[in-house]
C-alpha positions as CSV (number, residue, x, y, z in Angstrom):
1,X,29.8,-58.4,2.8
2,X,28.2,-58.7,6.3
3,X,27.6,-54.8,6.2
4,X,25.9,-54.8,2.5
5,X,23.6,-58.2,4.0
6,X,22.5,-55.9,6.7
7,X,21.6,-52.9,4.1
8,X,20.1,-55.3,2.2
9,X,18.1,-56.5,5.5
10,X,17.5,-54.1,6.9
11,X,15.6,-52.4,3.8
12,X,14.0,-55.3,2.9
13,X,12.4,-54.8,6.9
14,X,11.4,-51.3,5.9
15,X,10.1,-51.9,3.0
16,X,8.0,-54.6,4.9
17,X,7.2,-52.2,7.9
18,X,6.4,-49.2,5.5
19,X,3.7,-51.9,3.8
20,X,2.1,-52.2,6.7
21,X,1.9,-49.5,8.2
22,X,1.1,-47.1,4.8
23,X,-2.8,-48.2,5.5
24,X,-2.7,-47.2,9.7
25,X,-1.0,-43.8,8.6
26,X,-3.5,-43.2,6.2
27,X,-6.2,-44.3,8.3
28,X,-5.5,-41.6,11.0
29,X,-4.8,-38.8,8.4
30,X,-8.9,-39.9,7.2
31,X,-9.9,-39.9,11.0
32,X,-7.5,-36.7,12.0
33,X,-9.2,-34.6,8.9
34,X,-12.7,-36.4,9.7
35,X,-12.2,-34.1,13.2
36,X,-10.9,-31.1,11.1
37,X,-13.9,-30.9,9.3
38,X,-16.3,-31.3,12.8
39,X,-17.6,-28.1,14.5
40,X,-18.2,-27.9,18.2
41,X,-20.0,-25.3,20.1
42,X,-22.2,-24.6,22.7
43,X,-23.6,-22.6,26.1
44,X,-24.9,-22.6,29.2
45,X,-27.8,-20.4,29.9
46,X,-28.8,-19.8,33.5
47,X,-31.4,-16.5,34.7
48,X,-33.3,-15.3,37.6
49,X,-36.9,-14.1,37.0
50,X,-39.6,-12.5,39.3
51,X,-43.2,-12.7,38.1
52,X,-45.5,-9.8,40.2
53,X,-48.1,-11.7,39.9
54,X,-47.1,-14.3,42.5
55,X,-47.7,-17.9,40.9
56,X,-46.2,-21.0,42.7
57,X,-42.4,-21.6,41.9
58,X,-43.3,-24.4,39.5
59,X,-45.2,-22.9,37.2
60,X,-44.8,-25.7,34.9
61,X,-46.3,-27.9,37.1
62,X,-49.7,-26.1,38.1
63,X,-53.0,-26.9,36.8
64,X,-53.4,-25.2,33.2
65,X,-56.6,-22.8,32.9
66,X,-59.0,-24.4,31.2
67,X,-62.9,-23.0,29.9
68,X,-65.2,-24.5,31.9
69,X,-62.5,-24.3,35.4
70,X,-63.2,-20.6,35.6
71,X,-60.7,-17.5,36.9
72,X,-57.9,-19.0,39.2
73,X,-55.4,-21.3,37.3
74,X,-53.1,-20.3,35.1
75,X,-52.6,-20.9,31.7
76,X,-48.9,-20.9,30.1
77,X,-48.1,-18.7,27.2
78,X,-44.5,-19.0,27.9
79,X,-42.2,-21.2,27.0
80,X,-39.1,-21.9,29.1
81,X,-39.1,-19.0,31.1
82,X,-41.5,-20.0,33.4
83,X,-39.9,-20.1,37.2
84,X,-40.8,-17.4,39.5
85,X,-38.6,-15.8,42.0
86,X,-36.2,-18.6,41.2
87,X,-32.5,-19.4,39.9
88,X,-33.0,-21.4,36.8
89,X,-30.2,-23.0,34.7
90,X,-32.2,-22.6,31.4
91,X,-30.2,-24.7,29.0
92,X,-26.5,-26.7,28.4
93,X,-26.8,-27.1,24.8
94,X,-23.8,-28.9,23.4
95,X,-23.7,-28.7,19.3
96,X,-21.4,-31.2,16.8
97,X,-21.8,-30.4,13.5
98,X,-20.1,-32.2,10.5
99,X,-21.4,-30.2,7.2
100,X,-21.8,-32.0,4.2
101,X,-19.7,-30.4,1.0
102,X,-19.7,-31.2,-2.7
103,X,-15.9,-32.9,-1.7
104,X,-16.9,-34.7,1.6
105,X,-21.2,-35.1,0.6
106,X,-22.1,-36.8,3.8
107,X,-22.6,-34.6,7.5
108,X,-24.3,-34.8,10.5
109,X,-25.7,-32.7,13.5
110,X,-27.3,-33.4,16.8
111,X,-27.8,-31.9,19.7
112,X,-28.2,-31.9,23.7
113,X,-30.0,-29.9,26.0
114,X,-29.8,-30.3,29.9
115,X,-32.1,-28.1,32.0
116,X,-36.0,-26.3,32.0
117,X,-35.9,-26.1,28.0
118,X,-35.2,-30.0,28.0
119,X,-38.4,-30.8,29.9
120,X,-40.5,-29.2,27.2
121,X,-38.7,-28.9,23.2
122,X,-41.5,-31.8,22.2
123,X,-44.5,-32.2,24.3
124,X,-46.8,-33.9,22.1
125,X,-46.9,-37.4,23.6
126,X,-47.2,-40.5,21.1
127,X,-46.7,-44.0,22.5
128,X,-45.6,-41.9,25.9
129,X,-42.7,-40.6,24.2
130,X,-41.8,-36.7,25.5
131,X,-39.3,-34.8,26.2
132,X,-38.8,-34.6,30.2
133,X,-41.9,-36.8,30.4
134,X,-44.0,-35.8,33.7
135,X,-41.3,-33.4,33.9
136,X,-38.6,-35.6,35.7
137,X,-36.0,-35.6,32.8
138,X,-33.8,-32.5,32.5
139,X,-31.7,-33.9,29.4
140,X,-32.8,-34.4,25.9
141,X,-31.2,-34.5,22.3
142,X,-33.4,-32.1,20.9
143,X,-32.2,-32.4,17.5
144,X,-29.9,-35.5,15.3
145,X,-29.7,-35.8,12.0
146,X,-28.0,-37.3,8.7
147,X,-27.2,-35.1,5.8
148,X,-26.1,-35.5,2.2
149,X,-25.4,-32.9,-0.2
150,X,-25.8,-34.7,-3.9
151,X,-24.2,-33.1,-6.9
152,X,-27.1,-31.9,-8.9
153,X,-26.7,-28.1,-10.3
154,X,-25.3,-26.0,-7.2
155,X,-26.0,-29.1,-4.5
156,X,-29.5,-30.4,-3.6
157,X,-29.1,-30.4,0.3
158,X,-31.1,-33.9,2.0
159,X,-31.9,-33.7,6.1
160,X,-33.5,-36.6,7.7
161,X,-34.2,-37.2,11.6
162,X,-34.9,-34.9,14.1
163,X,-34.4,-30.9,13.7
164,X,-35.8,-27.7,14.7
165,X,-39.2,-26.8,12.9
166,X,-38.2,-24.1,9.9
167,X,-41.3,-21.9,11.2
168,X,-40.9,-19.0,13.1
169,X,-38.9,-16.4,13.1
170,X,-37.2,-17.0,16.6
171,X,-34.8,-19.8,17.8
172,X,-35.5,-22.1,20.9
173,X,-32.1,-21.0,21.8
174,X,-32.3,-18.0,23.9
175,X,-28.7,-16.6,23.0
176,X,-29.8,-16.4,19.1
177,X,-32.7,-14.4,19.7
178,X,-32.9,-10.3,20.2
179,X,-34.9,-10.9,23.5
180,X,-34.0,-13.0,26.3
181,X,-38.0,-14.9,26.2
182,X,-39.6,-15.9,23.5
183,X,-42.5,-14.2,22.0
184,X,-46.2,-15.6,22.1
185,X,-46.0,-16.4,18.8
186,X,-42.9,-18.9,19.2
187,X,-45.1,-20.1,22.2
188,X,-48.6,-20.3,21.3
189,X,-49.3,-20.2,17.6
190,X,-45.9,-22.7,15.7
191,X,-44.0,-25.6,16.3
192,X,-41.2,-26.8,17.6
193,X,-39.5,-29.8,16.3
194,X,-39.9,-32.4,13.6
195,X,-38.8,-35.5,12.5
196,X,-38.8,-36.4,9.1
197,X,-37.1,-35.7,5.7
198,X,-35.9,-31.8,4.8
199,X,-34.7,-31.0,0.9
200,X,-33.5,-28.1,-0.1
201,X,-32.3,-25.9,-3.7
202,X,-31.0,-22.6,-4.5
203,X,-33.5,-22.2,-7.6
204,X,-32.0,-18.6,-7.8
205,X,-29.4,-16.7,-6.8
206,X,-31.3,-15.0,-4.0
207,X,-34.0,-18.0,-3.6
208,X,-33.5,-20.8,-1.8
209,X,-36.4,-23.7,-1.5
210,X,-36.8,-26.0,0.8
211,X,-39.3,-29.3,1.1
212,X,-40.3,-31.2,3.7
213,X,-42.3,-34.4,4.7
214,X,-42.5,-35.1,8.6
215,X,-44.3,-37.3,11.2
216,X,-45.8,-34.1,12.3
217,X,-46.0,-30.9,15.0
218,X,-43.6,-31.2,18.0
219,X,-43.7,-35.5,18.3
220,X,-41.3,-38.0,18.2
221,X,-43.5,-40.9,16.1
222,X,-46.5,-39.8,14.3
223,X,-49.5,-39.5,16.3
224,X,-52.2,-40.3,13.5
225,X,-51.6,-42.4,10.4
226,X,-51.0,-39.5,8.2
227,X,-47.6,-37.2,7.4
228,X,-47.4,-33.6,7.2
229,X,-45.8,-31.8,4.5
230,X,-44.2,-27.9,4.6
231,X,-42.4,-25.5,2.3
232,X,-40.4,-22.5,2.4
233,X,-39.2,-20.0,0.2
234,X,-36.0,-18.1,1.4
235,X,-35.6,-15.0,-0.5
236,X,-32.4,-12.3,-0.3
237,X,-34.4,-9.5,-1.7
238,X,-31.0,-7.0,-1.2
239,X,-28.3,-7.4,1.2
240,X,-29.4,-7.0,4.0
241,X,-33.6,-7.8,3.6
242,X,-34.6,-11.2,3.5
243,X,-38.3,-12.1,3.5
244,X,-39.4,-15.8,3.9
245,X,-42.5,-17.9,3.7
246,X,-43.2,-20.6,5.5
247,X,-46.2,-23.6,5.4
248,X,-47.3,-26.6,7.0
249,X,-50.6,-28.8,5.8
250,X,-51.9,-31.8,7.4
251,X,-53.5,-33.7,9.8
252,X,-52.1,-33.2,13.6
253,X,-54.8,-34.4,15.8
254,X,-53.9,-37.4,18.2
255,X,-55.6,-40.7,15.9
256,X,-57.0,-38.6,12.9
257,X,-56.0,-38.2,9.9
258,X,-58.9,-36.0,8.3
259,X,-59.2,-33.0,10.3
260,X,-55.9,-30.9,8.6
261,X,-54.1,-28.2,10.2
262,X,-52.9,-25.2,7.8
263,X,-50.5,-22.9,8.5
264,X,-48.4,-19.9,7.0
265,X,-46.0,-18.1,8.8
266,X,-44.5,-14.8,7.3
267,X,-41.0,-13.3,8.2
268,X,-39.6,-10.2,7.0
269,X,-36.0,-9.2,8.5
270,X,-34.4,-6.2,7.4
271,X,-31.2,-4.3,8.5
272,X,-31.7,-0.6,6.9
273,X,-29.2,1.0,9.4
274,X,-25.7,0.2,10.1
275,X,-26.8,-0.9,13.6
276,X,-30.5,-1.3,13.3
277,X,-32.9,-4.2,12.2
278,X,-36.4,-5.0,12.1
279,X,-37.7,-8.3,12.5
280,X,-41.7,-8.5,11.4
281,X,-43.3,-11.7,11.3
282,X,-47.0,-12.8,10.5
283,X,-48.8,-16.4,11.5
284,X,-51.8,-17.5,10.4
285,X,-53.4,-21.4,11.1
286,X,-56.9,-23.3,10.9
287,X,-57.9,-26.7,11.7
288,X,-60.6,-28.2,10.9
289,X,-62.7,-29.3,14.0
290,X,-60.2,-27.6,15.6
291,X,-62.2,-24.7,17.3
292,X,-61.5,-25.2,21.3
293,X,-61.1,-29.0,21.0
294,X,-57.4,-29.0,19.6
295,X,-56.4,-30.8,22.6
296,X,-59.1,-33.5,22.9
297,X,-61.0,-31.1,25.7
298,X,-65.1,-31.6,25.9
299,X,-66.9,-28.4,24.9
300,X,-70.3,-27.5,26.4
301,X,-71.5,-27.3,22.9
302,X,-70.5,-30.2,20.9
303,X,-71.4,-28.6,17.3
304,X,-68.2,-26.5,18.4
305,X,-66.4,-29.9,17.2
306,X,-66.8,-29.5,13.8
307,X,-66.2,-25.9,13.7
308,X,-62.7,-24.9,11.8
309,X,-60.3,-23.4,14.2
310,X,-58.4,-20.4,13.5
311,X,-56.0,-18.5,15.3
312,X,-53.4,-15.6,14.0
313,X,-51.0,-13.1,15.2
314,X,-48.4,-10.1,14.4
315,X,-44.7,-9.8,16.5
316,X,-42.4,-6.9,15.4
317,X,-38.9,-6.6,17.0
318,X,-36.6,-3.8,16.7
319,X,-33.3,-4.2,17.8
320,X,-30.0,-1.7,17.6
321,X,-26.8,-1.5,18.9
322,X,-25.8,1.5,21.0
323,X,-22.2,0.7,21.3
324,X,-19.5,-2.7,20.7
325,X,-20.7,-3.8,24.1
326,X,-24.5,-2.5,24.4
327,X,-27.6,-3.3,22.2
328,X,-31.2,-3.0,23.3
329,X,-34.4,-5.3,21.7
330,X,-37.9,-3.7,22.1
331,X,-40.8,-6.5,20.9
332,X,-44.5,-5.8,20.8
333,X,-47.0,-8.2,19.6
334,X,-50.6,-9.7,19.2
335,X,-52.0,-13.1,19.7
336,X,-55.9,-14.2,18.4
337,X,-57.2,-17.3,19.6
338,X,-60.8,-16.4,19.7
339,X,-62.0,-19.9,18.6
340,X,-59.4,-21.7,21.4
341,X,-57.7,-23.7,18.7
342,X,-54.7,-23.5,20.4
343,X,-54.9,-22.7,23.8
344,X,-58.4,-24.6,24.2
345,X,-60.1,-21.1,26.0
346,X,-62.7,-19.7,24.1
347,X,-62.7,-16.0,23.0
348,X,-59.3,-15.3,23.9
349,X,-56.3,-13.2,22.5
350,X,-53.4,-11.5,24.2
351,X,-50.7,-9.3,23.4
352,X,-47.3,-8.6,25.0
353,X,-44.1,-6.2,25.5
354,X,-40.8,-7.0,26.0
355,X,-37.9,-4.7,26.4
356,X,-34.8,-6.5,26.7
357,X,-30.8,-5.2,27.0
358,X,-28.1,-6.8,25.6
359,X,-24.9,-6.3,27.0
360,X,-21.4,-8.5,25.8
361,X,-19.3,-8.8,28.3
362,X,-16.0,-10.1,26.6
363,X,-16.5,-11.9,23.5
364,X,-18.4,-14.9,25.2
365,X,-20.0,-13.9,28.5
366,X,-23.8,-12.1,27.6
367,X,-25.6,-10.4,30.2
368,X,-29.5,-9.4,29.7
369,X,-31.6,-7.9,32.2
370,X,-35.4,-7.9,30.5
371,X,-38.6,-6.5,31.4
372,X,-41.9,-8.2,29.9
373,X,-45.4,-7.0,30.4
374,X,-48.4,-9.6,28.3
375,X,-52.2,-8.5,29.0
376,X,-55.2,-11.0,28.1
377,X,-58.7,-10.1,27.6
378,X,-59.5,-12.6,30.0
379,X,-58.1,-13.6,34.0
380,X,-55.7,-16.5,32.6
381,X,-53.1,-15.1,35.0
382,X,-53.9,-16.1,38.3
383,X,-56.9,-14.7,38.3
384,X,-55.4,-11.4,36.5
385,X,-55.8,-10.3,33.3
386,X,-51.9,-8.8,33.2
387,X,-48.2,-10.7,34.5
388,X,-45.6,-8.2,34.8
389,X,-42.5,-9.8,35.0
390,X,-38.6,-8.9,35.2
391,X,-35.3,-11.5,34.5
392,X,-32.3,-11.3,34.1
393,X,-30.4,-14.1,32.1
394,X,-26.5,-14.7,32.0
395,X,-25.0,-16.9,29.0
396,X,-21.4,-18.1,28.5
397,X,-20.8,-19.4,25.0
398,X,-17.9,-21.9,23.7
């Protein structure tokens, strides 16, 4: 009897302990395939550049050439790679990723950035809010956001918070580009980051849509009272050719909300060879009262101030891989900012080379030595009208 009252016990103080702790097991199994589902990655970017044209170390901090301050400053159309005869850690960028799927609907993404690139992803100051403000803060979360996946036809996609602008056909991220800088275009002529809402629909098998509704270009809080909207249309023309075509409309000025700022942006990328591809892409913007006041500068002539601003320009990359371990990039383009809308000089337009090797050393260790030449119409360089510059950039990936 004494054995069968312990059975009996002893099962009625499992059955207890199993009751409660059925909900803690489960719990962990949500939490432990909650962390299956995560994706972590991530780099660190560090390079050494020389700039023959001599400017002060930090190049980020000199005076920027303006129109009426004549030859002698220098005006940035990089940029990140801006230090000269310097070692520069570039960019820590840390990625967590949770995508959303028509079984788990609900994801998330952010992401940090420690280093030169943090001290300039969103420059566009409203209520003093920058990334590296005054250029004393080397760590930033240049992108978080919610996402939701809702089950309508093959998934309408939902973004909202921060996330890198869908323009352009190059990354901020050095290590997902061809070329080790960025072109002039990525620079000069598109933005950077947005906040706001992003939704997106494969209308066709080979077209994807995407809409968006934002506070506007490359700032945290809206810096007028207006929003800006923007499109693109992601089309898979064969297998290995996509062409896309980006827009942005509205107001961008600091406190207006009348003078609008269109823009299209063109990218066509193409892989016709077993190791070659082509990478054209077209911009094209106005603003109106835009022309050499897109800053808030004075202009000697004020009728200037309610000219339209336009500025465009052409980048074609070819890249190709000579062998599992060696690829080289060659880039060649052409910026037009003859009414200053974007850099605020008048009559201005530049164009730039860039020939850049590639060489994977190991599956994660990227080496790339890189030679750039840009040439202005005008002494925006020092003084020059020409910056020849060599780097050489080193990336681990994880």
């Amino acid at each position: 009897m004494k054995n069968l009252y312990n059975s009996g016990l002893a099962g009625i103080l499992c059955g207890a302990l199993a009751s409660l702790t059925a909900p803690v097991f489960a719990e962990e199994g949500k939490i432990a395939n909650f962390f299956k589902g995560v994706e972590i990655s991530g780099f660190i970017d560090t390079y050494y550049s020389y700039n023959f044209s001599k400017p002060d170390d930090q190049r980020g901090s000199t005076p920027g050439f303006t129109r009426d301050s004549g030859q002698g400053d220098w005006l940035d159309v990089r940029a990140f790679d801006r230090e000269n005869n310097s070692f520069t850690l570039d960019n820590v960028e840390n990625q967590v990723c949770y995508p959303s799927t028509e079984k788990d609907p609900i994801g998330f993404g952010f992401i940090t950035n420690y280093g030169e690139i943090a001290q300039r992803l969103t420059f566009v100051s409203s209520d003093g809010r920058v990334d590296g403000a005054s250029g004393s803060q080397s760590f930033t979360i240049s992108q978080g956001f919610v996402t939701y996946r809702a089950p309508v036809g093959e998934g309408l996609d939902f973004k909202f918070g921060k996330f890198a602008s869908w323009i352009g056909a190059e990354l901020c991220q050095s290590v997902d580009n061809p070329n080790f800088s960025r072109s002039l275009l990525y620079e000069n002529a598109i933005t950077w980051t947005n906040t706001g809402l992003a939704i997106s629909y494969p209308l066709l098998d080979r077209l994807t849509t995407s809409f968006y509704l934002v506070n506007g270009w490359d700032t945290f809080v809206d810096n007028n009272s207006s929003k800006t909207a923007g499109y693109q249309f992601n089309w898979a023309v064969a297998e290995n050719t996509s062409f896309i075509v980006n827009g942005s409309h509205g107001p961008e000025q600091t406190d207006n909300s009348s003078n609008y700022r269109h823009f299209w942006d063109l990218v066509l990328a193409t892989k016709p060879f077993e190791k070659t591809t082509f990478n054209l892409n077209f911009d094209i913007g106005t603003e109106e009262s835009g022309a050499n006041d897109v800053f808030g500068k004075d202009t000697a002539d004020q009728k200037l101030n309610y000219k339209t601003g336009k500025w465009w320009g052409f980048a074609g990359i070819i890249s190709r891989d000579i062998t599992d371990i060696v690829g080289l990039a060659f880039r060649g383009e052409y910026f037009d900012d003859r009414d200053g809308a974007r850099r605020g000089v008048d009559n201005l337009d530049i164009w730039e080379i860039t020939f850049t090797t590639n060489i994977k050393i190991r599956e994660s260790l990227l080496v790339r030595p890189e030679v750039r030449y840009d040439k202005a119409n005008q002494g925006i360089f020092n003084g020059h009208d020409g910056e020849l510059t060599t780097a050489i950039d080193l990336a681990y990936m994880f």
